[in-house]
C-alpha positions as CSV (number, residue, x, y, z in Angstrom):
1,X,-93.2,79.6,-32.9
2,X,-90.7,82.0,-32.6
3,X,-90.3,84.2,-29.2
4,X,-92.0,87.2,-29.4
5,X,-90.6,88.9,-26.9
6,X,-86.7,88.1,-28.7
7,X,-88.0,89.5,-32.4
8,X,-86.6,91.7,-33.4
9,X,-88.0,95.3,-35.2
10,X,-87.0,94.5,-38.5
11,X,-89.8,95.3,-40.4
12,X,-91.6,97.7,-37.7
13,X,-90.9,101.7,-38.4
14,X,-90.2,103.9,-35.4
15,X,-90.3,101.1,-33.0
16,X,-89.9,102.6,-29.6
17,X,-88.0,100.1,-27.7
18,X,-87.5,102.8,-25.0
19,X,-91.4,101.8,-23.8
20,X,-90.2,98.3,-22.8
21,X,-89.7,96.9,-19.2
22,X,-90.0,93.9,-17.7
23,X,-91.7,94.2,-14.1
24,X,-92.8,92.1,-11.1
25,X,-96.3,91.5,-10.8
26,X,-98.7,91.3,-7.8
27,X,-98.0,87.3,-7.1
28,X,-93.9,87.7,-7.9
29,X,-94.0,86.4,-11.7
30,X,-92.6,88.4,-14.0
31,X,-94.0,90.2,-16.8
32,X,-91.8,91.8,-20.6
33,X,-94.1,95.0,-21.1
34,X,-93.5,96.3,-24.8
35,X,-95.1,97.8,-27.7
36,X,-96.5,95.7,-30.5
37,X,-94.6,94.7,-33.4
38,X,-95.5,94.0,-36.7
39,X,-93.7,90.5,-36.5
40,X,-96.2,89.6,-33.4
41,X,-99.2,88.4,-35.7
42,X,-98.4,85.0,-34.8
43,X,-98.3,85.0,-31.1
44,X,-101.3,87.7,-31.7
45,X,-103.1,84.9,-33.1
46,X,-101.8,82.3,-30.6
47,X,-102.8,84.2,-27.9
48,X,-106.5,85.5,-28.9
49,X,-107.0,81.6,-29.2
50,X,-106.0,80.9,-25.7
51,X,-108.7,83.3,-24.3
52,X,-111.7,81.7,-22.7
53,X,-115.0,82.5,-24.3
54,X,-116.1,84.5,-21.7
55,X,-112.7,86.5,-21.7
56,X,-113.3,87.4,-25.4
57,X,-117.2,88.3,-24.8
58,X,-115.8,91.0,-22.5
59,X,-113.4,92.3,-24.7
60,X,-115.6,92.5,-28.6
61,X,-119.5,92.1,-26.8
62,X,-120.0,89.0,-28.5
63,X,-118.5,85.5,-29.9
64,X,-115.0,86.0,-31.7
65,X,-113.2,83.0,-31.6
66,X,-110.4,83.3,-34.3
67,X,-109.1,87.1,-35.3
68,X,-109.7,87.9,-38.9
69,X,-106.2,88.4,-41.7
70,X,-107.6,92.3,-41.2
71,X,-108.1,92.1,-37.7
72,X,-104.7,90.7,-37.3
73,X,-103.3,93.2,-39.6
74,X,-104.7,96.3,-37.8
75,X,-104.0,95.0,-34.6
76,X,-100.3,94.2,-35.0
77,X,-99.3,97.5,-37.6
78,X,-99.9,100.2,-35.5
79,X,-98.1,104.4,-35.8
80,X,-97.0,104.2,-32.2
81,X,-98.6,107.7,-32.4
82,X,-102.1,107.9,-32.3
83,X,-102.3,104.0,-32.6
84,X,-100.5,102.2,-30.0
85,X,-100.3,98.7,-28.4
86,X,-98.4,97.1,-26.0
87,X,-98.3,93.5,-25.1
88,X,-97.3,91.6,-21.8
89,X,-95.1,88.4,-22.6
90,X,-94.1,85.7,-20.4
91,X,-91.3,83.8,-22.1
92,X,-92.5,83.2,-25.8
93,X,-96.1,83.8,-25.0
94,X,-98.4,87.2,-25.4
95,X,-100.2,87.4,-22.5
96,X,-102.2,90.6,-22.3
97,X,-102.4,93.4,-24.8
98,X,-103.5,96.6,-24.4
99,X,-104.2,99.4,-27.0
100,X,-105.7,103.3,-27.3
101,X,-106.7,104.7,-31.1
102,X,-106.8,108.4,-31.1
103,X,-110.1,110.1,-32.1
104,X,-109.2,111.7,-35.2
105,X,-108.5,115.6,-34.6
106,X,-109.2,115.0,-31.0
107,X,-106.8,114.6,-27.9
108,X,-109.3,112.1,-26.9
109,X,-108.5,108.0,-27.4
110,X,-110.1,105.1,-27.0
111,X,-108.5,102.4,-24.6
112,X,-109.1,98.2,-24.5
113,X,-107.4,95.5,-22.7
114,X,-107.4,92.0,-22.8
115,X,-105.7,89.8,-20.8
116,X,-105.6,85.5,-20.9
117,X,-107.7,84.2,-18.1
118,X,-104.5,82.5,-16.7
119,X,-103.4,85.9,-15.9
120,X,-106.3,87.9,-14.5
121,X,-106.2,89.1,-11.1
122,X,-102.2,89.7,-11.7
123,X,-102.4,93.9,-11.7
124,X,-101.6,93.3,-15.8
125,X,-104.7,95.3,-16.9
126,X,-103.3,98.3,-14.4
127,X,-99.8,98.4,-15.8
128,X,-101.1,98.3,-19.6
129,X,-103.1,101.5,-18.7
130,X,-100.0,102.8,-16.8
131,X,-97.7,102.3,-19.7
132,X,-100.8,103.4,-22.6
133,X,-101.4,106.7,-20.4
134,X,-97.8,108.0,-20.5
135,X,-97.4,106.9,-24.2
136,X,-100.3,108.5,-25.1
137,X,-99.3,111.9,-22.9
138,X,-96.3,112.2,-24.4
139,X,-98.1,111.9,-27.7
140,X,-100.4,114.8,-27.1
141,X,-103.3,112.8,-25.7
142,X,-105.2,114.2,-23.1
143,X,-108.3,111.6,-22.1
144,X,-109.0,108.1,-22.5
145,X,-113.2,106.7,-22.9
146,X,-113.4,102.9,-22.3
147,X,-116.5,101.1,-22.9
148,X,-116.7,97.9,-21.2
149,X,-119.4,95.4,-20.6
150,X,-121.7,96.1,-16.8
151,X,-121.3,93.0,-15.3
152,X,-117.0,93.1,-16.2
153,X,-116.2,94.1,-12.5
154,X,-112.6,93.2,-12.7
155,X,-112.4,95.5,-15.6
156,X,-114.3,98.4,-14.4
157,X,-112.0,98.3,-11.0
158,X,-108.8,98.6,-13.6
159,X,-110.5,102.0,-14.4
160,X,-111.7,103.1,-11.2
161,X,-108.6,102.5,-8.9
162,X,-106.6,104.1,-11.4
163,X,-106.3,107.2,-9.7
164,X,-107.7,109.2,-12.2
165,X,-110.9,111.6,-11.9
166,X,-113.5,109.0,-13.6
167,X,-116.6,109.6,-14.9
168,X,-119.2,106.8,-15.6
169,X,-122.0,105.9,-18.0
170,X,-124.6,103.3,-18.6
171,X,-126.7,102.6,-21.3
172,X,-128.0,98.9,-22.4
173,X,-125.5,96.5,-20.4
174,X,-122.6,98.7,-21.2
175,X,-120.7,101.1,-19.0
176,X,-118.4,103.9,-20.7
177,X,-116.0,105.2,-18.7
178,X,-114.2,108.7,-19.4
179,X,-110.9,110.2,-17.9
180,X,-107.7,112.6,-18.0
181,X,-104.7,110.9,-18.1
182,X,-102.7,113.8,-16.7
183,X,-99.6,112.3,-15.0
184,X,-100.7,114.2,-11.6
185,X,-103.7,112.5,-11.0
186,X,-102.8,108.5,-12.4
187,X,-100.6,105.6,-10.4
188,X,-98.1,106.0,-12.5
């Protein structure tokens, strides 16, 4: 397979290789943070098939083992505008992505993370929403909603040590979570 963090843009439009950095995480490895590239449908693949079943109940609320050809497609072709993804690679390997869709005509997005189970616990899920909130500010988004599963503590804490003003709701198992991303009030 070849190295996703090493392919290069060809086919990607507007690529905004200014958004990458590589960056020491809690237990001293080293994570490549970067947006997603068309070329990563691959390693996209390879990666959603190293989650556990439990990590990809928490991320799509119900069994999903292999990604769909559309799936794949809208998850790796992205505007960098009001769609944007970044992944977190360790060598060749994706090993957390994390993505916001813009409400259309809103300056409201929705935000989701995923992150392989070897890597929980790492601070990945808190950088992706670093990196995501300043992408998306300097896109003219103002507020990211989350909706993540009630019993997903180690999610829930990504949101709520953020630093940002959350506000919670739950309904049926399910907890939406709601927030500015101004730069004042985040850790980044």
């Amino acid at each position: 397979m070849p190295d996703a963090q090493d392919a290069g843009p060809a086919s990607d439009t507007a690529y905004p290789a200014e958004l990458e950095s590589t960056e020491r995480l809690r237990d001293s490895s080293t994570v490549h943070f970067r947006p997603i590239r068309e070329s990563d449908g691959e390693a996209m693949t390879a990666f959603h098939e190293t989650l556990s079943p439990r990590s990809v109940y928490r991320r799509f609320f119900s069994a999903h083992p292999h990604l769909s050809s559309g799936e794949l497609e809208r998850f790796t072709h992205v505007d960098y505008a009001d769609r944007m993804a970044f992944v977190a690679t360790a060598g060749p390997d994706i090993v957390a992505v994390g993505r916001y869709e813009r409400l259309a005509g809103t300056d409201e997005a929705e935000v989701a993370f995923v992150v392989t189970d070897d890597y929980q616990g790492r601070g990945i899920g808190s950088r992706l929403l670093v990196h995501l909130a300043a992408a998306a500010r300097s896109r003219g988004i103002a507020r990211f909603h989350a909706q993540t599963l009630s019993e997903n503590r180690a999610m829930l804490s990504v949101f709520l040590s953020s630093g940002y003003p959350v506000t919670t709701t739950s309904e049926a198992g399910t907890v939406t979570v709601r927030f500015p991303i101004d730069a004042a009030a985040g850790s980044d």
